[in-house]
MARTILUM-691984 format. One record per residue: residue number from 1; residue in one letter; x, y, z of N, C-alpha, C, CB in turn. Coordinates in steps of 0.02 Angstrom, whole numbers, plus 50000, padded with zeros to 5 digits. Glycine has a CB too. Layout:
<rs>
R num residuo    nu    nv    nw   cau   cav   caw    cu    cv    cw   cbu   cbv   cbw
R NUM       A     X     Y     Z     X     Y     Z     X     Y     Z     X     Y     Z
...
</rs>
This chain:
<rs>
R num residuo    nu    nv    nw   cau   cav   caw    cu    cv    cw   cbu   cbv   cbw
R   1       X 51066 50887 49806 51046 50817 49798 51008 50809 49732 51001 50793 49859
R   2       X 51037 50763 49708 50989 50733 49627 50921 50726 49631 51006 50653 49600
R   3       X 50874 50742 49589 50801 50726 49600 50813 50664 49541 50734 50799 49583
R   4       X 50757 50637 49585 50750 50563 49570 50739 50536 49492 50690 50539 49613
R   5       X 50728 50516 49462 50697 50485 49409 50647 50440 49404 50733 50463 49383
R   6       X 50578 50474 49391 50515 50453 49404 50493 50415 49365 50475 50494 49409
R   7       X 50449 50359 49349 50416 50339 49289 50363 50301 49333 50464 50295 49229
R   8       X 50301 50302 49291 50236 50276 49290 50221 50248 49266 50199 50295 49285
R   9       X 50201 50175 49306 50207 50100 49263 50137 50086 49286 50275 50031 49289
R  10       X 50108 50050 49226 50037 50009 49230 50051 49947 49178 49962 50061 49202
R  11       X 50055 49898 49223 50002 49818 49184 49952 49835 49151 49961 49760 49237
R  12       X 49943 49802 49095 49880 49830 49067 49869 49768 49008 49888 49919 49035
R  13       X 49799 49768 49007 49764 49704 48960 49730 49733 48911 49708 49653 48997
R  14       X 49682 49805 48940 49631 49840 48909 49650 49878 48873 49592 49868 48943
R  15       X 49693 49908 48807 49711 49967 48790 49637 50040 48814 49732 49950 48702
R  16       X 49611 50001 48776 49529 50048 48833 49561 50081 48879 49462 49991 48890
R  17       X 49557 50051 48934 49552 50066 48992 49622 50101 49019 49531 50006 49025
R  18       X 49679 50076 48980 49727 50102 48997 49727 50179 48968 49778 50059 48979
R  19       X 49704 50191 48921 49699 50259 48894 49646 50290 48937 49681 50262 48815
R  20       X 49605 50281 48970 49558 50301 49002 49604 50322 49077 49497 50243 49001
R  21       X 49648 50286 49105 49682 50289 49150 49754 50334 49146 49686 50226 49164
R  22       X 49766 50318 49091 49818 50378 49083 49815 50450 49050 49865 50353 49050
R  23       X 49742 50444 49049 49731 50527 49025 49733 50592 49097 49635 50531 48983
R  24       X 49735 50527 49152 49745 50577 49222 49814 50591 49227 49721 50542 49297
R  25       X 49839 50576 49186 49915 50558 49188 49944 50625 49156 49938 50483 49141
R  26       X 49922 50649 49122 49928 50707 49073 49968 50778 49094 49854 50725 49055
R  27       X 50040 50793 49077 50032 50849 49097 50065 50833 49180 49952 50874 49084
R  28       X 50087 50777 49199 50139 50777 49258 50209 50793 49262 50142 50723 49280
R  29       X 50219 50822 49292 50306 50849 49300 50322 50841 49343 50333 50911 49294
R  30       X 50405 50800 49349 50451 50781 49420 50466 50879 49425 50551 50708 49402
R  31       X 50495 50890 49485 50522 50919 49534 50559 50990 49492 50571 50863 49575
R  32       X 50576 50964 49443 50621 51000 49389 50592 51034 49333 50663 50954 49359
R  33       X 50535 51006 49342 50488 51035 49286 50480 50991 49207 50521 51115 49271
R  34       X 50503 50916 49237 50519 50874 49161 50478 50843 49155 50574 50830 49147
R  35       X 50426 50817 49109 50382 50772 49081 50379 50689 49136 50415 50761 48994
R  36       X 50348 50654 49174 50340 50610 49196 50334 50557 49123 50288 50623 49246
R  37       X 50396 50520 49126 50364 50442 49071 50303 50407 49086 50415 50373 49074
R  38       X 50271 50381 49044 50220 50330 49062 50244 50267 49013 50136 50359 49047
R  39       X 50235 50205 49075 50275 50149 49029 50201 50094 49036 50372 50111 49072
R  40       X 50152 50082 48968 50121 50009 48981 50161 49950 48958 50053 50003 48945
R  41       X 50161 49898 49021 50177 49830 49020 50133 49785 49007 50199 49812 49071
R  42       X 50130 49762 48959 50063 49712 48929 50114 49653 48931 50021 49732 48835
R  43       X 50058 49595 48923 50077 49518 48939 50134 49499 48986 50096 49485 48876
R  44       X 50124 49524 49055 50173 49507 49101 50139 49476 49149 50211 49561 49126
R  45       X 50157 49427 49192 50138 49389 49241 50118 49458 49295 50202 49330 49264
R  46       X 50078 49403 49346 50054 49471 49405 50121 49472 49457 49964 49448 49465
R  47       X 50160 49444 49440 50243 49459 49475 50281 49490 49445 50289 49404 49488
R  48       X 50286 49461 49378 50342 49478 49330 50370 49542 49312 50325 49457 49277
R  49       X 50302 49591 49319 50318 49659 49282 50340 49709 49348 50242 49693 49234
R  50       X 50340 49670 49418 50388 49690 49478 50465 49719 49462 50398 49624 49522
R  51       X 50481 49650 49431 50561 49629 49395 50575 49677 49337 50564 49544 49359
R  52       X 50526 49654 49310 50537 49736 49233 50538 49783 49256 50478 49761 49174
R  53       X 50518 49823 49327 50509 49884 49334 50586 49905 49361 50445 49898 49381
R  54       X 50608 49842 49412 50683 49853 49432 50737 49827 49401 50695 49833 49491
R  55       X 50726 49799 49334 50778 49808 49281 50795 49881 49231 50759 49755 49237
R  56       X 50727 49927 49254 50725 49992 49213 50790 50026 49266 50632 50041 49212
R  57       X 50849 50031 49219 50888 50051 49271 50898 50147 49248 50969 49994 49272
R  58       X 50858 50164 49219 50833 50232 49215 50793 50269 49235 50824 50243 49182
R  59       X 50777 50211 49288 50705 50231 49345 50727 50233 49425 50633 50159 49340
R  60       X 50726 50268 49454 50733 50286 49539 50676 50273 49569 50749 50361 49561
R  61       X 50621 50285 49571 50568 50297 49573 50526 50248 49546 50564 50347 49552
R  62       X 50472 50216 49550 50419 50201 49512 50352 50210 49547 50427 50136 49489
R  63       X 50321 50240 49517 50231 50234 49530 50203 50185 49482 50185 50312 49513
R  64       X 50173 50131 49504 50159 50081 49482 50063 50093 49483 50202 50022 49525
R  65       X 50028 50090 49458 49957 50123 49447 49920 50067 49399 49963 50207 49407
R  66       X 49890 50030 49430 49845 49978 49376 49805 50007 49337 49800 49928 49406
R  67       X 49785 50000 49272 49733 50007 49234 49668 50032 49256 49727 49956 49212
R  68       X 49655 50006 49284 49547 50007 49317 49599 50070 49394 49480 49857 49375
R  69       X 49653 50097 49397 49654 50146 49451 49664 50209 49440 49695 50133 49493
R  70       X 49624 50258 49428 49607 50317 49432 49647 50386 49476 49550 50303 49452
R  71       X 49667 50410 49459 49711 50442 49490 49673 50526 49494 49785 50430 49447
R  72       X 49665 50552 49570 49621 50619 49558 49664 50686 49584 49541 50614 49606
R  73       X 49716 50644 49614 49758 50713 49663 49827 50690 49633 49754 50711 49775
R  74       X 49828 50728 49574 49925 50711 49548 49999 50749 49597 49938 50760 49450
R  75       X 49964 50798 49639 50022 50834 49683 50018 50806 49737 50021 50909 49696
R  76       X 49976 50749 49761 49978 50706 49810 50002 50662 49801 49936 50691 49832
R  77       X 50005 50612 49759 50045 50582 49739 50114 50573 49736 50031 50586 49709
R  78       X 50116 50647 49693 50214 50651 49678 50234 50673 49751 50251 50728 49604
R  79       X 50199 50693 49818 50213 50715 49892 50234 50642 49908 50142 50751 49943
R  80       X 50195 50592 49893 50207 50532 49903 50292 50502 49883 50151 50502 49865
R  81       X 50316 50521 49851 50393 50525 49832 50432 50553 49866 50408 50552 49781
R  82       X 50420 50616 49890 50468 50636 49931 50453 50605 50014 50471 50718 49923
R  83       X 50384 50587 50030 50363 50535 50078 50431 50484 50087 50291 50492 50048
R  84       X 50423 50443 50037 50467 50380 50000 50543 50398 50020 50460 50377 49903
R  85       X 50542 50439 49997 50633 50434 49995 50657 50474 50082 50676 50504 49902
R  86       X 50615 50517 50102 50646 50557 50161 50620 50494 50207 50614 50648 50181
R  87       X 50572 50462 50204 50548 50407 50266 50611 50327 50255 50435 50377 50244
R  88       X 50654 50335 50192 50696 50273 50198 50649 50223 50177 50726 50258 50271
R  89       X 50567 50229 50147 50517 50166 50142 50558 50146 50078 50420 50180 50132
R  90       X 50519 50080 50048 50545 50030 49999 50472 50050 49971 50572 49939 50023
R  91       X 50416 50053 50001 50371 50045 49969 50307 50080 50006 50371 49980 49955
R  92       X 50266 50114 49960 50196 50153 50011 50147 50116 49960 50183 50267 50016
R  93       X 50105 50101 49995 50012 50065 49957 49986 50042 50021 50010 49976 49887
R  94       X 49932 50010 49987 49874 49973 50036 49878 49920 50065 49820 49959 50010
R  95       X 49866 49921 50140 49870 49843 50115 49813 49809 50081 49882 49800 50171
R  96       X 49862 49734 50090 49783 49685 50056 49756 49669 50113 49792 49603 50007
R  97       X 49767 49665 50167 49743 49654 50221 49657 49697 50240 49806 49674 50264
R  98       X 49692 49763 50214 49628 49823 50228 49561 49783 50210 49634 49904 50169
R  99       X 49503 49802 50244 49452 49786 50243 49415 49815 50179 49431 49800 50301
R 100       X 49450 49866 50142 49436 49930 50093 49480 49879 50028 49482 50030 50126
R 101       X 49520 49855 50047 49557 49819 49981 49504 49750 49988 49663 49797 49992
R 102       X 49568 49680 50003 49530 49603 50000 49542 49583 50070 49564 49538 49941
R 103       X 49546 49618 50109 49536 49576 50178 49587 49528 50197 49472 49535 50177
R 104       X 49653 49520 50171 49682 49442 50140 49766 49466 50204 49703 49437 50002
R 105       X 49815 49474 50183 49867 49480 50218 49871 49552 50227 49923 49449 50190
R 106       X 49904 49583 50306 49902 49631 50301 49974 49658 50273 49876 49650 50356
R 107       X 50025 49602 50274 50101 49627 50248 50107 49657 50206 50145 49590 50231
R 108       X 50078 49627 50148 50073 49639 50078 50041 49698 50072 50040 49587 50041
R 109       X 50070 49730 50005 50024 49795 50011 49995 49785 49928 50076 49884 50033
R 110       X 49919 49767 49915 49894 49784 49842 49916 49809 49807 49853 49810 49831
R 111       X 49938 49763 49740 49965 49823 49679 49923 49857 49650 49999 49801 49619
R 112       X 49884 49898 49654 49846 49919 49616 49874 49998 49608 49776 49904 49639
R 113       X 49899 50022 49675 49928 50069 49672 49997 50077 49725 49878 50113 49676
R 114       X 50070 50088 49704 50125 50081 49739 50162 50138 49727 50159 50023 49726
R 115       X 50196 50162 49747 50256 50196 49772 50319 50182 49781 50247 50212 49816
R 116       X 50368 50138 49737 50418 50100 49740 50488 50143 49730 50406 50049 49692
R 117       X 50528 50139 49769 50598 50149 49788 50645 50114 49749 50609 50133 49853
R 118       X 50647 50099 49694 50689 50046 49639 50767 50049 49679 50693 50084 49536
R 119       X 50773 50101 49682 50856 50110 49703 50872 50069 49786 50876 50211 49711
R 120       X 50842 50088 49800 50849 50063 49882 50814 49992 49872 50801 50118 49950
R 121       X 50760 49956 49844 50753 49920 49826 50820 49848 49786 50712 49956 49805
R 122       X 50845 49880 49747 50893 49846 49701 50962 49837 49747 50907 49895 49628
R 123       X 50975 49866 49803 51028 49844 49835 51041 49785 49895 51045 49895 49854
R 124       X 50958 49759 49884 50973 49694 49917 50921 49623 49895 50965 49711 50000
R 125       X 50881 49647 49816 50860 49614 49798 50886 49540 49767 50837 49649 49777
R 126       X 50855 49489 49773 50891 49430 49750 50834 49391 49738 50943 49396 49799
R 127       X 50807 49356 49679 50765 49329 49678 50755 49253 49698 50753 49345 49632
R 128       X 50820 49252 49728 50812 49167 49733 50792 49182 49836 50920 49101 49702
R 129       X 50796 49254 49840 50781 49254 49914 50714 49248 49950 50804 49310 49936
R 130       X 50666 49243 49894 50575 49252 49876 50570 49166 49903 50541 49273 49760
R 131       X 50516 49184 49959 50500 49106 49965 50430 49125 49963 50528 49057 50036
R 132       X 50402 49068 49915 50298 49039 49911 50306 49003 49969 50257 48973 49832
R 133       X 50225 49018 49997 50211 48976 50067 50142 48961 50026 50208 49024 50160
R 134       X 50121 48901 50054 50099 48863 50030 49996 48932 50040 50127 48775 50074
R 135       X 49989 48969 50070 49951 49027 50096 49932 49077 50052 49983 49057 50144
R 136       X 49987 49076 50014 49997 49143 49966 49934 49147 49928 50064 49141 49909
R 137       X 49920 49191 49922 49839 49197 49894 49854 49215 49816 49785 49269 49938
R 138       X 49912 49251 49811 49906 49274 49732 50012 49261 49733 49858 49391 49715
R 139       X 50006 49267 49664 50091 49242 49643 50129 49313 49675 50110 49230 49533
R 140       X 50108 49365 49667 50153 49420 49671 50164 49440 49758 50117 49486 49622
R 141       X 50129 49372 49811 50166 49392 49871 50218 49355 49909 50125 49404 49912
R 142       X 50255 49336 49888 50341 49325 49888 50360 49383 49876 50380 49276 49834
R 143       X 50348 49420 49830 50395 49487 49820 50376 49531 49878 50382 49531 49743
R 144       X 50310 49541 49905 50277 49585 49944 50315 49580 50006 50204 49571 49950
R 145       X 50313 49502 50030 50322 49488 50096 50380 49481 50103 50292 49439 50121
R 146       X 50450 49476 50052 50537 49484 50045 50529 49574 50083 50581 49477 49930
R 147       X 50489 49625 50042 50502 49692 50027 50479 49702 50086 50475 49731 49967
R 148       X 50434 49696 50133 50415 49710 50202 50462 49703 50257 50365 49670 50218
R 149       X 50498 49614 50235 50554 49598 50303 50617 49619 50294 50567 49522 50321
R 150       X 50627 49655 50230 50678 49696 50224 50696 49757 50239 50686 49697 50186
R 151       X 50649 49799 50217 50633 49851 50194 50595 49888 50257 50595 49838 50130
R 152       X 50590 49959 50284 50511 49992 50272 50474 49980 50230 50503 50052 50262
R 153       X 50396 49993 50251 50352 49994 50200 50290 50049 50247 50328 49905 50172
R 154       X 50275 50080 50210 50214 50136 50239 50151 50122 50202 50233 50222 50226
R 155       X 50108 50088 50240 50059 50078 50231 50004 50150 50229 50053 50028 50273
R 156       X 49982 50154 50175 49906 50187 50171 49846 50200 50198 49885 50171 50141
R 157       X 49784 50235 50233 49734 50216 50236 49696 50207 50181 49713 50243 50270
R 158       X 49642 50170 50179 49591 50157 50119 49509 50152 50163 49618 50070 50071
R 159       X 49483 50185 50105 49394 50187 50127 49351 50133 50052 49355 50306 50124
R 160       X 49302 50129 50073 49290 50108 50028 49219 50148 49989 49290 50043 50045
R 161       X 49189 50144 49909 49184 50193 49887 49082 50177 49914 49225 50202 49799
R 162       X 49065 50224 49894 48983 50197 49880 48955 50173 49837 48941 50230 49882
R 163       X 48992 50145 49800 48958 50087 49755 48983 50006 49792 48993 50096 49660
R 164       X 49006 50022 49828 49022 49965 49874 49087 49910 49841 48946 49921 49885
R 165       X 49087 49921 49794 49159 49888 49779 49217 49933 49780 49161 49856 49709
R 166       X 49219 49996 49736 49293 50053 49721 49321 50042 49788 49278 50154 49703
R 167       X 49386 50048 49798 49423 50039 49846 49449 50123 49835 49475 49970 49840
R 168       X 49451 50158 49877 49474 50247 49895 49558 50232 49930 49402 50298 49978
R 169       X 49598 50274 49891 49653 50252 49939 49651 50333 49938 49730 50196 49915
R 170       X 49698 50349 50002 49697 50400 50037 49777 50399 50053 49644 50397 50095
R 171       X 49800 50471 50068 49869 50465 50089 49896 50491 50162 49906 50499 50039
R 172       X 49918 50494 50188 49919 50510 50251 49897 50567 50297 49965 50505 50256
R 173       X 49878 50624 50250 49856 50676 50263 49765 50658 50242 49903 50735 50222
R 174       X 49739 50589 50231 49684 50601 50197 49639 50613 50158 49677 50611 50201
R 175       X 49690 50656 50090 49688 50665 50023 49652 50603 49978 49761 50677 50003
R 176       X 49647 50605 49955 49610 50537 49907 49657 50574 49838 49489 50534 49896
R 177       X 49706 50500 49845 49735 50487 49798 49680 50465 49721 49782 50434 49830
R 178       X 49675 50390 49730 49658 50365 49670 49588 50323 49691 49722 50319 49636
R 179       X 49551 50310 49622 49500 50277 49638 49481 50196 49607 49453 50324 49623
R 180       X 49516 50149 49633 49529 50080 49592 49462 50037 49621 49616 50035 49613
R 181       X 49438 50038 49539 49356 49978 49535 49380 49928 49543 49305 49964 49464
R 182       X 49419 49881 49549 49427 49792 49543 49389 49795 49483 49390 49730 49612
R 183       X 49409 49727 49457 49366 49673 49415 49355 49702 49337 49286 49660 49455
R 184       X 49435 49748 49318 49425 49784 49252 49432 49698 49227 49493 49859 49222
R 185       X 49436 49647 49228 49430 49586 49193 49387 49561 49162 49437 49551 49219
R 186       X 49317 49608 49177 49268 49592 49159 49243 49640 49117 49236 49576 49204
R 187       X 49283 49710 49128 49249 49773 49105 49224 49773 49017 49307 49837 49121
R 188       X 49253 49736 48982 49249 49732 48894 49241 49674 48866 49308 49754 48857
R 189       X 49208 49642 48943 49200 49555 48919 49130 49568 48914 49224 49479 48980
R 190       X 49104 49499 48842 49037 49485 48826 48983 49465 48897 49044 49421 48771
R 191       X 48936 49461 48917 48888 49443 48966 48894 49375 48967 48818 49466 48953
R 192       X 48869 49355 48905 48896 49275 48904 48944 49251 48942 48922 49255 48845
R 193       X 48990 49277 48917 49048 49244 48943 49065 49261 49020 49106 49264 48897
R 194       X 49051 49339 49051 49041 49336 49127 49010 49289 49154 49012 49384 49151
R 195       X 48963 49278 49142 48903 49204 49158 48929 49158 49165 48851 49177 49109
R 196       X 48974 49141 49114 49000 49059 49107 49073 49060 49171 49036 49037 48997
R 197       X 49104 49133 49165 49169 49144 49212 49157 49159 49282 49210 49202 49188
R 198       X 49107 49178 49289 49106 49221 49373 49042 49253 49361 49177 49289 49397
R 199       X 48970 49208 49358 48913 49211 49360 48899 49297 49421 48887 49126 49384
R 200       X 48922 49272 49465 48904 49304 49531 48931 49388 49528 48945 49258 49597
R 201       X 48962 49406 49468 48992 49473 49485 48952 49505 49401 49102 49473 49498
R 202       X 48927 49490 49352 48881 49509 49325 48948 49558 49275 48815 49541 49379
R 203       X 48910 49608 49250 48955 49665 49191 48967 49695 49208 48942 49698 49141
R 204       X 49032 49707 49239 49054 49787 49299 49062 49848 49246 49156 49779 49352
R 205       X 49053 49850 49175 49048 49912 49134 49040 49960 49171 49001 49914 49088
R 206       X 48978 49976 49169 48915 50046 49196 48958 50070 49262 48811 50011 49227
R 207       X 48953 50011 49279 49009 50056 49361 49051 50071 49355 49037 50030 49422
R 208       X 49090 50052 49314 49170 50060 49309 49175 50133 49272 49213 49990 49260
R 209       X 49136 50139 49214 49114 50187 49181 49097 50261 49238 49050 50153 49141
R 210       X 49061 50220 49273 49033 50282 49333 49078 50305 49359 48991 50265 49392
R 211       X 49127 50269 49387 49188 50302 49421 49227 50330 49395 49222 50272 49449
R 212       X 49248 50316 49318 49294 50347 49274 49264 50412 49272 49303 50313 49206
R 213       X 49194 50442 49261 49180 50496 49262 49174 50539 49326 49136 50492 49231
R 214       X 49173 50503 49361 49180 50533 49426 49251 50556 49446 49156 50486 49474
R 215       X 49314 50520 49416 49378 50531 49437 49410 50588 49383 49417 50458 49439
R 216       X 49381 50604 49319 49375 50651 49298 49358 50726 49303 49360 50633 49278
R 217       X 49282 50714 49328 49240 50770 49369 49281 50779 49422 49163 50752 49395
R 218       X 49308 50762 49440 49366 50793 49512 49426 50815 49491 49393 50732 49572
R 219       X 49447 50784 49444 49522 50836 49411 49482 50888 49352 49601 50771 49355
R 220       X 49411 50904 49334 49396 50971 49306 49419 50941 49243 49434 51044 49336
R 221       X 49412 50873 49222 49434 50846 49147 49388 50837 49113 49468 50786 49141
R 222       X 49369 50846 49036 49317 50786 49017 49344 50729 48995 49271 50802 48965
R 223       X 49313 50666 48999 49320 50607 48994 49342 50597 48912 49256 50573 49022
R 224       X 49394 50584 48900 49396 50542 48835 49349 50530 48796 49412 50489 48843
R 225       X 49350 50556 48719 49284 50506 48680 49336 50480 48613 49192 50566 48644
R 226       X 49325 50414 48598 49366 50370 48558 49312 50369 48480 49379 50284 48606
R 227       X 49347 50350 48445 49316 50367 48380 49334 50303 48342 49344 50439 48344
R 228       X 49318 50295 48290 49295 50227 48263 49394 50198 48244 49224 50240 48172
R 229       X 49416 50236 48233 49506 50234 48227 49521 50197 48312 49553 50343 48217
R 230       X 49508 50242 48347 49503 50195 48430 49487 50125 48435 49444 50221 48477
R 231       X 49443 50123 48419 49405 50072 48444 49415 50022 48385 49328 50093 48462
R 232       X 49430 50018 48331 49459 49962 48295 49558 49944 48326 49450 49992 48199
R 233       X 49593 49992 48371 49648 49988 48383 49627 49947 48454 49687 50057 48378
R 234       X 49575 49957 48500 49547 49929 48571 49545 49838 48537 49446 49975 48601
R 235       X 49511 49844 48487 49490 49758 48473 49566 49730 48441 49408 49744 48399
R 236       X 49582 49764 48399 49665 49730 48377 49708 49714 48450 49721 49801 48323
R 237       X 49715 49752 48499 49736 49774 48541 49721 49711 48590 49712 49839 48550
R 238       X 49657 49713 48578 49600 49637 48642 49646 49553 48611 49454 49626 48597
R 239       X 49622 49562 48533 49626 49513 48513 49727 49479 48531 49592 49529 48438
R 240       X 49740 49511 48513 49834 49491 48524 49861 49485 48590 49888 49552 48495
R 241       X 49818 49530 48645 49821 49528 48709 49803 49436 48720 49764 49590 48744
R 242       X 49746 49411 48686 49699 49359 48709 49738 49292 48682 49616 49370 48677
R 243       X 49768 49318 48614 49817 49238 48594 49888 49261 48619 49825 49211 48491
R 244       X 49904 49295 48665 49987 49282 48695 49943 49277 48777 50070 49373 48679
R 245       X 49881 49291 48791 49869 49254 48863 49834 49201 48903 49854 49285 48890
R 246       X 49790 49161 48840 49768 49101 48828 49842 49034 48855 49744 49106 48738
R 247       X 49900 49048 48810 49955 49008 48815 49991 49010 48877 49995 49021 48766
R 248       X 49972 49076 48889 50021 49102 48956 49988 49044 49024 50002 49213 48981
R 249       X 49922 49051 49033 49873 48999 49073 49890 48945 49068 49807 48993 49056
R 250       X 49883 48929 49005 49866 48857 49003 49930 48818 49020 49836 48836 48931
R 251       X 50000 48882 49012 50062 48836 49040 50073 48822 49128 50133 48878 49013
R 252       X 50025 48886 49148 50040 48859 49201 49994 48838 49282 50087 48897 49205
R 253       X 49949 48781 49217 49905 48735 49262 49941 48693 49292 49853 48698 49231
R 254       X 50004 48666 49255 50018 48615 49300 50053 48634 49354 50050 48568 49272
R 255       X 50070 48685 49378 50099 48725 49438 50046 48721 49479 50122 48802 49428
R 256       X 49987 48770 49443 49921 48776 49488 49902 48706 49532 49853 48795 49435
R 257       X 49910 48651 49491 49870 48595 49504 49936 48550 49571 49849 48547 49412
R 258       X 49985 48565 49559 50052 48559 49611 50002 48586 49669 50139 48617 49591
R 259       X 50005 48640 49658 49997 48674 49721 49949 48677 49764 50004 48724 49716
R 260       X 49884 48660 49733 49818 48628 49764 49845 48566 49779 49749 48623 49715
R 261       X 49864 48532 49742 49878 48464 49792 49905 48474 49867 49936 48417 49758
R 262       X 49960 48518 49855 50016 48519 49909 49964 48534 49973 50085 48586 49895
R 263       X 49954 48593 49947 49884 48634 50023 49844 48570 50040 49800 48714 49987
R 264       X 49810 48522 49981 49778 48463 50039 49802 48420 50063 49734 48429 50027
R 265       X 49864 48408 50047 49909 48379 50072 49923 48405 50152 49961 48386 50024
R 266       X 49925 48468 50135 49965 48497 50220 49910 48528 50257 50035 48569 50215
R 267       X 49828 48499 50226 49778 48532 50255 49753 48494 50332 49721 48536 50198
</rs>
């Protein structure tokens, strides 16, 4: 039997952070002993880069791994693949439901970290088969809740960390996969501007920071140090991210503003 064709996909805004996240990445090999790809998707909708991942038609496989998610057990993980394909699932993660994720639907499973079946996936995908309910908490669950009533899906346990936000996902044996902070949105934003955006959640830096070294100290790594060449490529990097996602918003308030109507409408 063919071994699969793996690749490791992250959304990503932060070049920061994404280099910080894919330095756990380092040094993975499929089954065969071949280099794991790492693919960042910048400026894609929180649906969109679903679709990019199952147009990669050189991919069997995808591990899909957000930015701010930390990865500490890489042979748990890739166990998670052969999980995937011998269980017939479409898909292994968290849910959002978990009390350890957002509490929100339990169908859906958080992208922050996935396990996707592209192949078994792509043979009955149709995008006009995705229905929004007026409930949906975030754009990317139409795809979630199509891939559930189709599909298997093997849900995860998750703990949550002691800093009281990191969400711990765990894999069925218990292992602690990865360690995802939420709220890298804020991680390289000015104070000011947290204040003016989401007063109530303050500069998640220092923590986020904390965990990165902590998810390090468990794979026996040292942490990345970036040098002034870095960090003028992080702000080029911020800045071009910020004028292709300013436009991206602002096109689609008038959807947003549809759709609040509709809910008080049917409230």
């Amino acid at each position: 039997m063919p071994q699969p064709r793996i690749k490791i996909f992250t959304r990503s805004f932060d070049l920061r952070l994404y280099r910080l996240s894919k330095g756990l990445f380092r040094d993975w090999k499929d089954a065969e002993g071949n280099p794991i790809p790492c693919v960042r998707l910048t400026d894609q909708t929180a649906d969109g880069y679903f679709y990019t991942m199952l147009r990669d038609k050189d991919c069997d496989v995808a591990i899909n791994v957000d930015e701010d998610a930390f990865i500490v057990n890489p042979p748990a993980v890739l166990d998670l693949v052969g999980t995937l394909l011998e269980g017939g699932y479409a898909n292994i993660g968290c849910s959002d439901g978990d009390e350890a994720t957002t509490g929100r639907d339990k169908t859906v499973t958080n992208p922050f970290f996935n396990v996707f079946n592209l192949q078994l996936i792509r043979t009955r995908f149709d995008r006009k088969a995705l229905v929004r309910r007026l409930d949906d908490k975030e754009p990317y669950y139409p795809f979630f809740h199509w891939m559930a009533g189709t599909f298997p899906t093997l849900y995860l346990p998750a703990r949550r960390h002691a800093d009281g936000i990191t969400t711990i996902a765990l894999d069925p044996q218990g292992r602690t996969l990865c360690l995802h902070t939420w709220f890298s949105r804020f991680y390289s934003m000015p104070s000011w501007l947290v204040r003016r955006i989401e007063p109530s959640q303050g500069m998640q830096k220092a923590r986020i920071d904390a965990v990165i070294r902590e998810a390090y100290a468990l794979r026996g790594l040292p942490v990345p140090s970036f040098g002034l060449t870095d960090r003028l490529a992080f702000a080029a990097n911020k800045l071009v991210r910020w004028l292709i996602k300013i436009p991206q918003r602002i096109a689609r308030w008038p959807y947003k503003l549809k759709r609040r109507i509709a809910r008080k409408k049917s409230a």
